[in-house]
C-alpha positions in Angstrom: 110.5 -58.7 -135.6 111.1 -57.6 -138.9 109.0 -54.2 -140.5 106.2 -56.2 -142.2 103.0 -54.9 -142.0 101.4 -58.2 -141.7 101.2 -59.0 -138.1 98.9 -61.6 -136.7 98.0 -61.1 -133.5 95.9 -63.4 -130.9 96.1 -65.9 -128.4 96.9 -69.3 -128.0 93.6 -71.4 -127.7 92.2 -72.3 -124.2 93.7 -75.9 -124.8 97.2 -74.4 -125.1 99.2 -77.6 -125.8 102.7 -77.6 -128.3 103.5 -74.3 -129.7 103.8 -75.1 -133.5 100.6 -76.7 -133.3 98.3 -74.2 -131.2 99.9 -71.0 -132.9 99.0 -72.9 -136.7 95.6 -73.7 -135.3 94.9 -69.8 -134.2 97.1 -68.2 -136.9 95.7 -70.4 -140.0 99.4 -70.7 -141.0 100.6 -74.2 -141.6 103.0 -75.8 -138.8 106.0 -75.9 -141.5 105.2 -72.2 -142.0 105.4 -71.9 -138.4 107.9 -73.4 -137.7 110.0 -71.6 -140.8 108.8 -68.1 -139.3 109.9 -68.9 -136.0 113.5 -70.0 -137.2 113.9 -66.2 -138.9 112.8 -64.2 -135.4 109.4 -63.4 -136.5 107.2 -65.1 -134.0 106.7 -63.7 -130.2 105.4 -65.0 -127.4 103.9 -62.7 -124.4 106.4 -60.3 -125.9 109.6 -62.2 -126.3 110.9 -64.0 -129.3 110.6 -68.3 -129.4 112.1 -70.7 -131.4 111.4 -73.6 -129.8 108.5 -75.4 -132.2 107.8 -78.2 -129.2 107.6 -75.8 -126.2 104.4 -76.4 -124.4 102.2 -73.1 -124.0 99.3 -72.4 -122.1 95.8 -70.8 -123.3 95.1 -67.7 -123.0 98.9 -66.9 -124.1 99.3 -63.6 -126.5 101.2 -64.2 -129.5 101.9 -62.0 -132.6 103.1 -63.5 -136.0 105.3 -61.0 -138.6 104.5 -62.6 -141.7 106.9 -60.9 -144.7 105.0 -60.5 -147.8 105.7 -63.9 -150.1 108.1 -64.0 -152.6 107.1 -63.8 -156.5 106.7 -67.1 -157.9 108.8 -67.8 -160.6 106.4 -69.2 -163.0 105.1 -66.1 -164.8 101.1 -65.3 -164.7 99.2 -66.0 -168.1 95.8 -65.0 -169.2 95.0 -68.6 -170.2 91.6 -68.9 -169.6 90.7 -71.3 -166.7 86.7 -73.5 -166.2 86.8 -72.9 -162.6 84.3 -75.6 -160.8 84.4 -73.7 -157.2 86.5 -71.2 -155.8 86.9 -69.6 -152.3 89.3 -67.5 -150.5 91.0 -71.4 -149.5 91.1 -73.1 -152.7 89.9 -73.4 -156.4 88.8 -76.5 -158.3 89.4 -76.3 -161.7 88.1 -78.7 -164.8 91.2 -79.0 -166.6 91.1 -79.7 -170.7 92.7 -82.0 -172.2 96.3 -81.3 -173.5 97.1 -78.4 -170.6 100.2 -79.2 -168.2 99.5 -78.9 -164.5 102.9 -77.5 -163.4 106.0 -75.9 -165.0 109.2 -78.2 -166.3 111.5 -78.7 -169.2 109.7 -78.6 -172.1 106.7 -76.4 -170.5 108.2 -73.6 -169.4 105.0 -71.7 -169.3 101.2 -72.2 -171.2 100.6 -74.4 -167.7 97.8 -74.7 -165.6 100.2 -72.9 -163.0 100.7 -70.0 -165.0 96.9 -69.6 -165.9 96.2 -69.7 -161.6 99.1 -67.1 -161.3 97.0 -64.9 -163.0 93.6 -65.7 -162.2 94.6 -65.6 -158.5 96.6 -62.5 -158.8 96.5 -60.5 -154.9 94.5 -64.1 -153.1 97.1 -66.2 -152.8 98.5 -65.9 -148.9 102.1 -67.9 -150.1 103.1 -71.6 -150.3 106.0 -71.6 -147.9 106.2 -68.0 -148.0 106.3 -68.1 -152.3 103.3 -66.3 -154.0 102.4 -69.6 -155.6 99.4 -71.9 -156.1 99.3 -75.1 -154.0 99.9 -78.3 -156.1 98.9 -81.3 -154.3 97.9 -83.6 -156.8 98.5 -83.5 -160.7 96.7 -85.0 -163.9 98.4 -86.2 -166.9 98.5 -83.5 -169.7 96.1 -85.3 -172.1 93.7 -86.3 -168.9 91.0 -84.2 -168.8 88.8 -83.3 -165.4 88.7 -82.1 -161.5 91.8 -80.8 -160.2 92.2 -79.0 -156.8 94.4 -76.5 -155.6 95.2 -74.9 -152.8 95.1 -70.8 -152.4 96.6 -70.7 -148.7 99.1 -72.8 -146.6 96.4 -73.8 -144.3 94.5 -75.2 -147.1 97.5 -76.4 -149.0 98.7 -78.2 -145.5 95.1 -79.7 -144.7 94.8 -81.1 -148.6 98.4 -82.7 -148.2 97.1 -84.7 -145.5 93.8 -86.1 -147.0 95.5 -86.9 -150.2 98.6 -88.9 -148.4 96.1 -90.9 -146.0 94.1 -91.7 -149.5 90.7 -90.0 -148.2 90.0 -88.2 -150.7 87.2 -89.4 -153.0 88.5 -89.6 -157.0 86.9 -91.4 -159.9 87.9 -91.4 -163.9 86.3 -92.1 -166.4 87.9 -94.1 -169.2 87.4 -96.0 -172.2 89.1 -99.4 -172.4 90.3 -101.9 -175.2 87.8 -104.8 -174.7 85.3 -106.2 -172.1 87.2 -106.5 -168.7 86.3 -109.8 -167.1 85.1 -110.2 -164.5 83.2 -107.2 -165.0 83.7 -105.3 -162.1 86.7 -106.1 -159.6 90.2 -104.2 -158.2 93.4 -104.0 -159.6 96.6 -104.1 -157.0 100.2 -103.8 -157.5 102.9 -101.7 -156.8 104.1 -99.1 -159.2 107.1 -97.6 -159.9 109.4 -95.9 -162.5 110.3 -98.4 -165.1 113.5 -99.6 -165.6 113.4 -100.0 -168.9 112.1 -96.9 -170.0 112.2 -93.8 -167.7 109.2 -91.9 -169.2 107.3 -95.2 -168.6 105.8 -96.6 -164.7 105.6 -100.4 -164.5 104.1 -102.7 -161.9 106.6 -103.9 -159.6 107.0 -106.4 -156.3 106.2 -105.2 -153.6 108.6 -103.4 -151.8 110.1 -101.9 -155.0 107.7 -99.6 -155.8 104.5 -97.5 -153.9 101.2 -99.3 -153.0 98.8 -98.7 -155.2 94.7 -99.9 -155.6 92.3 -99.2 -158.2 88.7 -100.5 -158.5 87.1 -100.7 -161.4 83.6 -101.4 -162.7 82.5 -101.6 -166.5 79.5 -98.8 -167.0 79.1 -100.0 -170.8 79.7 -102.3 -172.8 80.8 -100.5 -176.7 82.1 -102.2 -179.7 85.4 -103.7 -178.9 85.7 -101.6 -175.8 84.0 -100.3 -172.9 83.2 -96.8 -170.7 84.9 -98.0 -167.2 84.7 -95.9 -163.8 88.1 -96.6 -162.1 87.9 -95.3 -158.6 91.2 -94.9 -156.8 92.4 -95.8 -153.5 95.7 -94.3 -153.5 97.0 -91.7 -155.8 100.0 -93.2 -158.2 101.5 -91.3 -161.1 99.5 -93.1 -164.5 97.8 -95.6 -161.7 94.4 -96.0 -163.8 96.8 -96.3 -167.2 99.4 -98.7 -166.0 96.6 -100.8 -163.5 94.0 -100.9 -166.7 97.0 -102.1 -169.2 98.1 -104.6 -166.9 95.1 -106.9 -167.0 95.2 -106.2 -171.1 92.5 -103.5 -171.1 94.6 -100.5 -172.1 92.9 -96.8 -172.5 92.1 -96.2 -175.8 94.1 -93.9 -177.2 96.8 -94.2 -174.8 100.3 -93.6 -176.7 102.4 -95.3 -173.9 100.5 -98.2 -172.5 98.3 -98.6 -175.2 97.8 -101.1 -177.6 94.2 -100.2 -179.9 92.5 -103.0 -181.7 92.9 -102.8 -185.0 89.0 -102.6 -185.6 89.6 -98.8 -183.4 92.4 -97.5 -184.8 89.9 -95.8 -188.1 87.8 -94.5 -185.6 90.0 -92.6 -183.8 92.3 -91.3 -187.0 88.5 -90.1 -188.3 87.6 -88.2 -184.9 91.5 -86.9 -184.3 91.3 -88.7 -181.2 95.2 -89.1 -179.9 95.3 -88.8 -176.5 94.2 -91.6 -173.8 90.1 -92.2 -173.0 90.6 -91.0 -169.5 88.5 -88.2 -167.9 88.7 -86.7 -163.6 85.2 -87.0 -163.3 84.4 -87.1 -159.6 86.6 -85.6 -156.9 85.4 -85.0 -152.9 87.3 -84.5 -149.9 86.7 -82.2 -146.3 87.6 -78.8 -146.8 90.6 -78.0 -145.3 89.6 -75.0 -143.8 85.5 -75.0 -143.1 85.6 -78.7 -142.3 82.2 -79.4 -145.0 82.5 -82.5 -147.0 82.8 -81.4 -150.5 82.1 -83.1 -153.9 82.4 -82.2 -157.5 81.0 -84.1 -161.0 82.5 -83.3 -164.1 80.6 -84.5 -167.4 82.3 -86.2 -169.5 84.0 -83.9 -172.5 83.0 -83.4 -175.7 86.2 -85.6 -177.2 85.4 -88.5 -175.3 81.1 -88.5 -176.0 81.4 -88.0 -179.5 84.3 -91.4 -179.2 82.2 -93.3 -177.3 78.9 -92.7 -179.1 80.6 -93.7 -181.9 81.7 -96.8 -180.6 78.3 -97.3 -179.9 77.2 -98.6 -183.5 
């Protein structure tokens, strides 16, 4: 054991059963943690080191965890102020604005959503993977606006990996479409996938070539030219709602990739400065990782998209 001063200490749950498993459940560590502390020495079992992630283990069986203190993240914390939705010592749901990047990259190096959390989370987050870092586990596009959760601990960060990659976590966007979508109400499905074409682009693909992916839509009102949409998603695709609305010839308003805005739009949104796509997180629900409640959050729609859509009313 190494000279942290973090130990966790306990015993294996009357159920015992596989190691990884029962010391995640009683630690609140993730099994990949796990399993990454027990291949540096750090976990003991009554007393004696253990490295074998399957072993089975009884309950009732002491165990003690040395957890090293996570590593800095390398994203630098920024006092970028942050609309935080809900927050506990698991996870934070945020209402991102429009034009803020979720995560670090070329091109964003900082002003992100990441470095704004470093900073607002300073000394409560426990470490992704051992990094001091917030969990990502789903992302919206920088001009998107709405709910986005993320994780604080790996327990949460593991528990909100699963629901998203099993598609049971509730999402709806708001959005404002080219047109009057007939039928009115119905679901989109086709495969998606990087474009060949263009590489900043996705496309619908066969399936097979790309990932699965279902969106269902139904028209809320009807505007002039266009119409407020709630697109519901089944599974989770980078652009889904963009490339699934575009493809039966209802693009977002506003969109600068998949777009294409009626002529009879295109004053309205030069008058109101409007250049990013009509597409708003407004709904996002899921079980809490940690306390096992079903959760669910309602963003309004922003002040951007109203004033469009009023506007589009007359």
């Amino acid at each position: 054991m190494g000279a942290s001063e973090n130990i966790i200490q306990g015993f294996i749950g009357s159920e015992g059963g596989r190691l990884d498993r029962a010391l995640a459940d009683a630690s609140g560590l993730s099994r990949e943690r796990i399993k990454a502390l027990m291949s540096e020495g750090r976990i003991l079992l009554a007393g004696k080191p253990v490295s074998q992630a399957s072993l089975k283990v009884a309950g009732g069986t002491a165990f003690a965890i040395d957890v090293p203190e996570a590593a800095p993240a390398e994203a630098v914390a920024q006092d970028i102020p942050l609309n935080v939705v809900f927050e506990d010592e698991y996870l934070i749901i945020v209402d991102k604005p429009a034009g803020l990047v979720v995560h670090p990259a070329a091109g964003n190096l900082d002003g992100t959503l990441v470095n704004a959390l470093l900073h607002h989370c300073r000394g409560q987050l426990s470490g992704i993977g051992g990094v001091a870092r917030p969990g990502i586990v789903h992302r919206i596009d920088k001009d998107t606006s709405g709910l986005l959760v993320v994780a604080k601990t790996d327990k949460a960060h593991e528990g909100l990996a699963v629901q998203f990659a099993d598609h049971s976590i509730a999402r709806a966007y708001r959005a404002v479409v080219s047109g009057r979508p007939i039928p009115a109400a119905g679901t989109v499905r086709g495969a998606i996938a990087r474009s060949s074409v263009n590489r900043k682009k996705m496309a619908l693909v066969e399936d097979g070539r790309g990932k699965h992916a279902v969106t269902h839509y139904r028209t809320l009102e009807a505007l002039k030219n266009a119409s407020l949409v709630e697109c519901r998603l089944e599974t989770g695709r980078t652009h889904q709602v963009r490339v699934h609305m575009s493809s039966i010839g209802h693009s977002l308003l506003g969109d600068p990739v998949y777009g294409r805005t009626p002529s009879a739009i295109r004053p309205i949104l030069q008058r109101l400065g409007f250049t990013r796509q009509a597409l708003h997180a407004a709904e996002l629900g899921f079980v809490h990782p940690v306390t096992g409640e079903n959760v669910h959050f309602i963003s309004p729609l922003p002040d951007d998209m109203r004033t469009l859509i009023d506007e589009l009313r007359h």
